[in-house]
VOGU-3710 file (C-alpha; in Angstrom, 3 decimals, decimal comma):
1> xxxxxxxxxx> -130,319/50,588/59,282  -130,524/48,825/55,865  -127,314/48,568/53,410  -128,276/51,730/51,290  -128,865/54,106/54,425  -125,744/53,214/56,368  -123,688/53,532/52,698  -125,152/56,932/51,842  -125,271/58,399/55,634  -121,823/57,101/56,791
11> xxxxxxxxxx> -120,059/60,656/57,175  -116,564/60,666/55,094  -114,537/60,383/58,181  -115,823/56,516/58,615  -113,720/54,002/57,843  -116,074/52,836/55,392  -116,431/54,782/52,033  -118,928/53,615/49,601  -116,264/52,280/47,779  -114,825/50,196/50,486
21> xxxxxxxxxx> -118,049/48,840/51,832  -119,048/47,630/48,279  -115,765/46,031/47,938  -116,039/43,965/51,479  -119,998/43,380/50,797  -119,576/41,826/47,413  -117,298/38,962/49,132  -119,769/38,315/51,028  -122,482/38,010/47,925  -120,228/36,168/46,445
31> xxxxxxxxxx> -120,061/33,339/49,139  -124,142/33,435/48,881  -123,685/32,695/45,349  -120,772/30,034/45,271  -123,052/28,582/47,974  -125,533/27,950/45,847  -123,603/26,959/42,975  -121,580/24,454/44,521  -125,151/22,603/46,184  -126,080/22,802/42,573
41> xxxxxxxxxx> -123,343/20,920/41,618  -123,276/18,403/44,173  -125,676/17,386/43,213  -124,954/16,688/39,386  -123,391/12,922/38,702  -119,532/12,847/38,193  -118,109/11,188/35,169  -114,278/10,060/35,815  -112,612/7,844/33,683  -109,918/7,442/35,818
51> xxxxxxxxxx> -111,634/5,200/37,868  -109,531/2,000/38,726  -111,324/-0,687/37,002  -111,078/-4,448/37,451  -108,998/-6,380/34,438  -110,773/-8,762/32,022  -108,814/-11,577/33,050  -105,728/-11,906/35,655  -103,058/-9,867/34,449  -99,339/-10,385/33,948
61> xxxxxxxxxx> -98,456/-6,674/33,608  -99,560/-3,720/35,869  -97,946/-1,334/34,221  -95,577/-0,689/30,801  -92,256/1,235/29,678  -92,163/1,834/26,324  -88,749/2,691/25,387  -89,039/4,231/21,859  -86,246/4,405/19,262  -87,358/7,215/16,786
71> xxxxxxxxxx> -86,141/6,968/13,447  -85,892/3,449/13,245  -82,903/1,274/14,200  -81,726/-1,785/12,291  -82,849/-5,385/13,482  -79,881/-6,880/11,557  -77,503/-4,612/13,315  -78,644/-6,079/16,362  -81,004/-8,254/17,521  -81,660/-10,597/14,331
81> xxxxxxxxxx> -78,570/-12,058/12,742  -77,939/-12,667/8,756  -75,580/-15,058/7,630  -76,640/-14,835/4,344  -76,003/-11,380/4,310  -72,249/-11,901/5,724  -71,433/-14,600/2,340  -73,059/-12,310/-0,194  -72,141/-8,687/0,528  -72,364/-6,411/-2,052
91> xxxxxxxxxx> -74,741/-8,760/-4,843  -77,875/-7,684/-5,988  -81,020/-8,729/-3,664  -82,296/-11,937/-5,388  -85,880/-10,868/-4,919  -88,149/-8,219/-5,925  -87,972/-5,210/-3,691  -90,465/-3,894/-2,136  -91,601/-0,001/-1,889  -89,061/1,843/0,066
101> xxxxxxxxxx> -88,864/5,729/0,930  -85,794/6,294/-1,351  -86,710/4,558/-4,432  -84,190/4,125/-6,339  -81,385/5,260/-4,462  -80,570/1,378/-2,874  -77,877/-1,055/-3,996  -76,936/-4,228/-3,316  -76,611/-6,765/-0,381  -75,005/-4,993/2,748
111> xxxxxxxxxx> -73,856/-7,425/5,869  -73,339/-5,985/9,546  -70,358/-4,252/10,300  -71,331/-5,284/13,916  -70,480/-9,080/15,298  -72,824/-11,112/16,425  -72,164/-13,181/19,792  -74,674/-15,620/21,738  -75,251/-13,763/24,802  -76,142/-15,450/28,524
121> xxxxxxxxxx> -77,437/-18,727/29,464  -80,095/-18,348/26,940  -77,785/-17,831/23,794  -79,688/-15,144/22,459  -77,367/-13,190/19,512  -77,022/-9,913/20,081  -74,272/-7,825/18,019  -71,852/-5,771/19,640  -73,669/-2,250/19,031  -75,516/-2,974/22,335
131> xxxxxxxxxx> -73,062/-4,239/25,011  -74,700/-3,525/28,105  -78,278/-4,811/27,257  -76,213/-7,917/25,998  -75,294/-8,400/29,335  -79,429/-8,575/30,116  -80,346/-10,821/27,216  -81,483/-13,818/29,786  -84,354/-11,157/30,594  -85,401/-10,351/27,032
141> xxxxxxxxxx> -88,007/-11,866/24,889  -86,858/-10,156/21,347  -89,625/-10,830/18,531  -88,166/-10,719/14,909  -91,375/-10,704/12,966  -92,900/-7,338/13,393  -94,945/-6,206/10,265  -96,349/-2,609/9,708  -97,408/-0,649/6,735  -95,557/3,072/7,040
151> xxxxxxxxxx> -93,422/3,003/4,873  -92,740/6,847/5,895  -91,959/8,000/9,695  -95,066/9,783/10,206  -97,431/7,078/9,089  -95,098/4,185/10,945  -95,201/6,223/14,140  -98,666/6,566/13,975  -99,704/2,986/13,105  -97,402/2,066/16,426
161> xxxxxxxxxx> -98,750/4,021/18,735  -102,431/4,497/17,429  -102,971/1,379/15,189  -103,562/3,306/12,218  -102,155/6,122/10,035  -104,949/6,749/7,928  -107,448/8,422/10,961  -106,528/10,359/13,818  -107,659/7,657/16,840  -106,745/7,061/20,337
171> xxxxxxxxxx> -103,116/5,989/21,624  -102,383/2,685/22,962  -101,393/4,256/26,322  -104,549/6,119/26,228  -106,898/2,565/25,596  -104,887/1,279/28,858  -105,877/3,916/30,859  -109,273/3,803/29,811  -109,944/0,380/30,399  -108,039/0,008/33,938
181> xxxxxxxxxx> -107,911/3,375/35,057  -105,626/4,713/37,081  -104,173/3,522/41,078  -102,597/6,847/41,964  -104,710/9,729/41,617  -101,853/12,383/42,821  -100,141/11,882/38,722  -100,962/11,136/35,303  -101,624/7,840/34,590  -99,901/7,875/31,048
191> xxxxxxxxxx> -97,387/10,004/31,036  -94,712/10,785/27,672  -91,129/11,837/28,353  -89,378/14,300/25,915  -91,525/13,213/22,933  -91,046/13,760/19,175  -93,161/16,960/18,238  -92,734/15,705/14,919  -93,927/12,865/12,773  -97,564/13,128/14,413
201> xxxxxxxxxx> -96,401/14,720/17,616  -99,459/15,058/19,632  -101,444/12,484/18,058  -99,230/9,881/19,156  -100,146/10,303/22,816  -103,690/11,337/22,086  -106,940/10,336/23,952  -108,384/10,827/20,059  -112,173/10,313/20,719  -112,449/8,778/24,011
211> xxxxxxxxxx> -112,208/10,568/26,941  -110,122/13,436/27,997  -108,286/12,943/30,969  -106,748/9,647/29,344  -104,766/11,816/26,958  -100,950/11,424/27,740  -99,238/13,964/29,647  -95,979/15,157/28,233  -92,844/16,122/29,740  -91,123/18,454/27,959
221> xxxxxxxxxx> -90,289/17,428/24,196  -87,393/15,904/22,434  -85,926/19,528/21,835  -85,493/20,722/25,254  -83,003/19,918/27,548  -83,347/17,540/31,029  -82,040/20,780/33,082  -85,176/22,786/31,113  -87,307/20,200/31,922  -86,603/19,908/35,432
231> xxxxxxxxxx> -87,758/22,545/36,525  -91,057/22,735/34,652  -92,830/20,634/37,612  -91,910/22,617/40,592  -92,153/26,059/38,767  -95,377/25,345/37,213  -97,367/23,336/39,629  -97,134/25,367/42,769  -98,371/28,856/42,682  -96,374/30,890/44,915
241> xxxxxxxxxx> -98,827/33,647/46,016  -100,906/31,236/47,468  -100,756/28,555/49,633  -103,115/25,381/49,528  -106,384/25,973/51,124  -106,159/28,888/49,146  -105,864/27,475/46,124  -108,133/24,446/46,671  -110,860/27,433/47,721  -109,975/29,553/44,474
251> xxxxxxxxxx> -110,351/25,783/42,074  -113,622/25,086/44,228  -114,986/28,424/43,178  -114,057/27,932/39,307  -115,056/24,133/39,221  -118,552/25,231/40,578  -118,922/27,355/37,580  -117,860/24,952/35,690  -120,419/22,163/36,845  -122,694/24,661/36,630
261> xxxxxxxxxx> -121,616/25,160/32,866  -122,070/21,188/32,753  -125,713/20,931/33,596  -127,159/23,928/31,568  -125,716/21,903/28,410  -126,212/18,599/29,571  -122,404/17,340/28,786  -119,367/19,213/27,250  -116,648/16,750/26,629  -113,793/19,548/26,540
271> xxxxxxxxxx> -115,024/20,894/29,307  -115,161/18,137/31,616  -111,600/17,186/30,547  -110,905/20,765/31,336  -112,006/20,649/34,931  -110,233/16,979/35,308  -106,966/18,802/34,106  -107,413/21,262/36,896  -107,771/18,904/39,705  -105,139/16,779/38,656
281> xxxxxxxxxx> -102,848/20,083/38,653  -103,446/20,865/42,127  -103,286/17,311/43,094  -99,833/17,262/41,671  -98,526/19,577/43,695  -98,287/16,907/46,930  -96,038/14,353/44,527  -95,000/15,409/41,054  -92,090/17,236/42,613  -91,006/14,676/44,751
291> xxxxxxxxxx> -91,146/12,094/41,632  -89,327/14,298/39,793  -86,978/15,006/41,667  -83,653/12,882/41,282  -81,151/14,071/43,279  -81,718/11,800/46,216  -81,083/8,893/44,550  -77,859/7,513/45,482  -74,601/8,170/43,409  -74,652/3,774/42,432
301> xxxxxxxxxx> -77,943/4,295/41,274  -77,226/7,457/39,472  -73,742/6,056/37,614  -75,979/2,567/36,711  -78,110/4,613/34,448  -75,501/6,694/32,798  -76,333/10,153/35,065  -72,264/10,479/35,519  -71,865/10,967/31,743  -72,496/13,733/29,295
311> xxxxxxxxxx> -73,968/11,062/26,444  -75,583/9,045/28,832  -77,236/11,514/31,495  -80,695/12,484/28,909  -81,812/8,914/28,185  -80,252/7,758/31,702  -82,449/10,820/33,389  -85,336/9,408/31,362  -85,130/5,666/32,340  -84,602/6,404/35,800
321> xxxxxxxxxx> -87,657/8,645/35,672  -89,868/5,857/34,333  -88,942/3,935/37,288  -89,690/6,364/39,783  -93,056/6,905/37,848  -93,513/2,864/37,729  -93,043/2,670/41,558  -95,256/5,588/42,080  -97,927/3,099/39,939  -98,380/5,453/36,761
331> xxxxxxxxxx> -100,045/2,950/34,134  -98,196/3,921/30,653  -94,947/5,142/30,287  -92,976/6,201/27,181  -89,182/6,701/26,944  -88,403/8,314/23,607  -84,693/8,830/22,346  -85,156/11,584/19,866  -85,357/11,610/16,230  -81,809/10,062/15,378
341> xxxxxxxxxx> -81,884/6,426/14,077  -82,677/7,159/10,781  -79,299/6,325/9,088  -80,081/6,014/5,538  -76,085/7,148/5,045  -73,140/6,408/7,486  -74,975/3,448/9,385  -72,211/2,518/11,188  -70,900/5,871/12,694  -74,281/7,097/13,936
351> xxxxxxxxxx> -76,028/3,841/14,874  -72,869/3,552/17,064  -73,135/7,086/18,803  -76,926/6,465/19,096  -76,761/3,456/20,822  -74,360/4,197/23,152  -76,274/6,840/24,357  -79,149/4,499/25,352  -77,188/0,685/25,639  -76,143/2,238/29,457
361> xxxxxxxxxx> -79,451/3,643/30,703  -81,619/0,596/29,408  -79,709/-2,023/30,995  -79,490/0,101/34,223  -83,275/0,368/33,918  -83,599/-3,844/33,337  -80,945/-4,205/36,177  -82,647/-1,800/38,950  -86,261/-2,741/37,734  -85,289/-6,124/38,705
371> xxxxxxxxxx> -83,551/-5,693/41,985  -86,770/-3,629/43,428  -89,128/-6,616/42,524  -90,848/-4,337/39,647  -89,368/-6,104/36,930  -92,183/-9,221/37,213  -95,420/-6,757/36,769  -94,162/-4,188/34,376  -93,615/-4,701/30,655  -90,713/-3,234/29,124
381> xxxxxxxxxx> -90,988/-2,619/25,788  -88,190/-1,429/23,065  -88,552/-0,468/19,771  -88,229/2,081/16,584  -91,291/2,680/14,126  -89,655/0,343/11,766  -86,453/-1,896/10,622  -83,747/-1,279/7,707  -83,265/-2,683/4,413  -80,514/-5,199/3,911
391> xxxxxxxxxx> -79,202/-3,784/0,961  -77,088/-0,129/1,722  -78,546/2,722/0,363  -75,754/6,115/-0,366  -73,082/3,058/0,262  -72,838/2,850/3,668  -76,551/3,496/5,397  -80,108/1,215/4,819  -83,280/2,385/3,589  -87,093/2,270/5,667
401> xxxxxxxxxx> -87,958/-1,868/6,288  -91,906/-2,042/7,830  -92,212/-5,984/6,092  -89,868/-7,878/8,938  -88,216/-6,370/11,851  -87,257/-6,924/15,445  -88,999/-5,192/18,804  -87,834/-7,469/22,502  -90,016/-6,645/25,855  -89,066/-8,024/29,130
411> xxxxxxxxxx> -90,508/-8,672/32,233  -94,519/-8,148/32,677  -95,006/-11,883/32,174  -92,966/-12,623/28,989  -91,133/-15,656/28,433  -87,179/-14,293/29,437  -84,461/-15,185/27,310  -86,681/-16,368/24,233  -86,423/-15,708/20,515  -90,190/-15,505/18,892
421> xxxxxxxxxx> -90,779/-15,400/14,989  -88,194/-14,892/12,192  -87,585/-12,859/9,249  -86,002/-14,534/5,740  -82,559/-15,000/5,169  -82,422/-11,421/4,048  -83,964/-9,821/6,684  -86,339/-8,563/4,912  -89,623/-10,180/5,271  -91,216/-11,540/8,091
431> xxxxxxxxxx> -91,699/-15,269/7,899  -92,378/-17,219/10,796  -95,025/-16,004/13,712  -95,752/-12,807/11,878  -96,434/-10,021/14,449  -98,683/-6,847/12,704  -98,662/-4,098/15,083  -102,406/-4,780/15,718  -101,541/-8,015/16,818  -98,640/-6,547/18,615
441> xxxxxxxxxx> -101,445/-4,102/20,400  -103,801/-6,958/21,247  -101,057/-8,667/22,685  -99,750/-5,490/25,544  -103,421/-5,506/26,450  -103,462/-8,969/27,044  -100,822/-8,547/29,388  -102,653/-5,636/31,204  -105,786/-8,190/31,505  -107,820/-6,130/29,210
451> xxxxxxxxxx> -109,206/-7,948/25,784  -109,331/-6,458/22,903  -112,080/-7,245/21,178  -113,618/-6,628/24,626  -111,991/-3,003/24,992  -114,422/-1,049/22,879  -115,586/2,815/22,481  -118,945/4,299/21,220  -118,067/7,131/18,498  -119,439/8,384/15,384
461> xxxxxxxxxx> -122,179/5,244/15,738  -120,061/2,770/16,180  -118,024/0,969/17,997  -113,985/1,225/17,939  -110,947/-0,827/19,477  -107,419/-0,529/19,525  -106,995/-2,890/16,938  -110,154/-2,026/14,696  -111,145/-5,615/12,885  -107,961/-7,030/13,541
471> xxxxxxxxx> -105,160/-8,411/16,131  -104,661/-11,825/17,519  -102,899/-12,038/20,942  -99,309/-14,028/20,467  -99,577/-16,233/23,236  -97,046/-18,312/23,236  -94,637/-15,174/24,114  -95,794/-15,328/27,782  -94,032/-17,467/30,284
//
């Protein structure tokens, strides 16, 4: 009896009604059809960008922490000492100033209110605003001749994370993934904790034009709260009404549409980052909450990054993330203490509650990075979008300072407990070993074995780099 004949003679007391028998049939046209789909699409080439890929040249640095300071903390408060400014508080700067955000608004000469002390076997000065990571200063290589051209937050932020402020382009943690790809396939391989929605937001951890899946992945944003945020893996990764063959069968049947989709139009960029996002998703599921997850870390580790303390615990949660996510070999990771360094009025009372918020959890982070052995292939880097004037601005805070200001890495191949470059006698101006931020760029990628000039990307007819027609690597920074 064909289909038809047994659905329009079965007698009403079957337990088959039309209704029913349509219902169970059409599974089974819909296997025939996925069947066909998915042959279809295994047979269509796969483009992944997340292919590990071999380095350029050995490399010192598998991996980086980018610990970002948004706002913009002062280099003379703390890593680049003034002596001039100490003998001539208060008197007029002695040479022309340059464009600031609050024109106008500055006045004179304005020394620390922190003391300097040479710190370790190395000597390095470091004031007292940053006690703890004082106590690490033997580790630190702490350049004082960074240059930029934002004068404003959202341009500076841009220019240090994409090279340029005047285009949208791709991040510098996207251009490492890209050219090395990724070693753990079960998590991002850039991944952004509790980033700044402002001031770019999303463009600062974009993929821009290159491809997709290299985008950074964000955890939660600088307005939520770590108790928020831990929960977002576990409740939005695993799909309770189903378990995992389930799932993988339900993502096999979508992604074979979508492959489907890919070779009637040839290519669709979107989509194919679309259907990388979804495997990665499930593929999350079997790690991302165990990475997460802190509470099995032991209560030494847990007090060394500040997790016992109210003003400690976010940036210490953080920092202690980034390690797990370094061990777990995620390629780019970003640290950012939210938007609070900007101090162009009482410097000293909130540059002192911001730092110790983030002095603890840093050197805890140095400290345990180095005890595991993960200290000597990942590059630790700290810094704000930009310095401070010398002179005060409202009295008793400093203005926006892009012309000369201080950044320190450590580990990842660096030379430890070594002062590069200089600014003047104000502080002001770089003036020795100038570092631009596209020489800065040029010079992470040489520690991930990837050249810049050599790191390039097809788009709009032709070719782009993370440090467009500029950057020279600083060499003499590595040991």
């Amino acid at each position: 009896m064909d289909l038809k004949n047994f659905i329009t003679k079965a007698p009403r007391t079957s337990q088959f009604s039309r209704r029913a028998m349509l219902r169970a049939a059409g599974c089974g046209f819909g296997f025939m059809g996925l069947e066909s789909v998915l042959a279809q699409a295994a047979s269509m080439p796969s483009t992944d960008p997340l292919t590990p890929k071999a380095p350029h040249f050995p490399a010192t640095a598998k991996r980086v922490i980018f610990l970002f300071m948004h706002g913009g903390p002062s280099s003379i408060d703390s890593f680049d000492p003034k002596p001039y400014l100490d003998a001539n508080d208060g008197k007029p700067l002695p040479i022309k100033q340059p464009l600031t955000f609050a024109q106008g608004k500055t006045g004179g000469l304005m020394k620390s209110p922190w003391q300097f002390k040479n710190r370790g076997q190395s000597g390095i000065p470091i004031s007292t605003l940053f006690p703890k990571i004082a106590e690490c200063a033997d580790d630190l290589c702490v350049i004082r001749s960074m240059v930029g051209e934002g004068v404003d937050h959202g341009a500076a932020l841009l220019q240090t994370f994409t090279g340029t402020f005047t285009f949208t382009r791709p991040s510098m943690g996207s251009w490492a993934l890209y050219g090395l790809g990724t070693e753990n396939r079960n998590l991002p391989g850039y991944i952004t904790i509790k980033p700044a929605l402002s001031h770019g937001g999303a463009k600062n951890w974009s993929s821009g034009f290159l491809p997709g899946p290299v985008q950074g992945t964000a955890i939660g944003h600088a307005g939520m709260q770590v108790s928020e945020i831990q929960k977002e893996p576990i409740e939005y990764l695993i799909n309770q009404g189903l378990n995992r063959e389930q799932q993988r069968y339900e993502l096999d049947m979508i992604q074979a549409i979508n492959r489907k989709h890919q070779e009637l139009w040839k290519y669709d960029d979107e989509l194919e980052t679309r259907i990388q996002s979804f495997e990665m998703a499930f593929r999350m599921q079997a790690e991302a909450h165990k990475v997460f997850d802190v509470t099995g870390e032991s209560e030494a580790t847990k007090k060394l990054y500040g997790l016992d303390e109210p003003k400690t615990a976010d940036f210490g949660w953080q920092c202690l993330l980034a390690r797990r996510l370094a061990e777990s070999d995620v390629r780019f990771i970003q640290c950012t203490h939210s938007y609070k360094w900007d101090q162009h009025s009482d410097l000293f009372e909130k540059h002192n509650e911001n730092a110790a918020e983030v002095d603890k959890p840093i050197a805890g982070l140095l400290q345990d990075l180095k005890a595991r052995g993960l200290l000597k292939d990942t590059l630790v880097i700290w810094a704000g979008e930009f310095g401070r004037t010398p002179i005060s601005e409202s009295g008793n805070g400093r203005d926006h300072n892009p012309y000369g200001y201080t950044i320190w890495m450590a580990g990842g191949g660096v030379k430890p407990g070594f002062v590069y470059g200089a600014t003047d006698e104000f502080g002001y101006h770089a003036a020795e070993n100038r570092m631009h931020i596209h020489d800065f760029h040029a010079t992470v990628l040489a520690a991930m074995g990837l050249d810049h000039l050599r790191l390039t990307y097809k788009y709009s007819g032709r070719d782009f780099r993370l440090t467009d027609t500029a950057g020279n690597v600083h060499r003499d920074i590595f040991a």
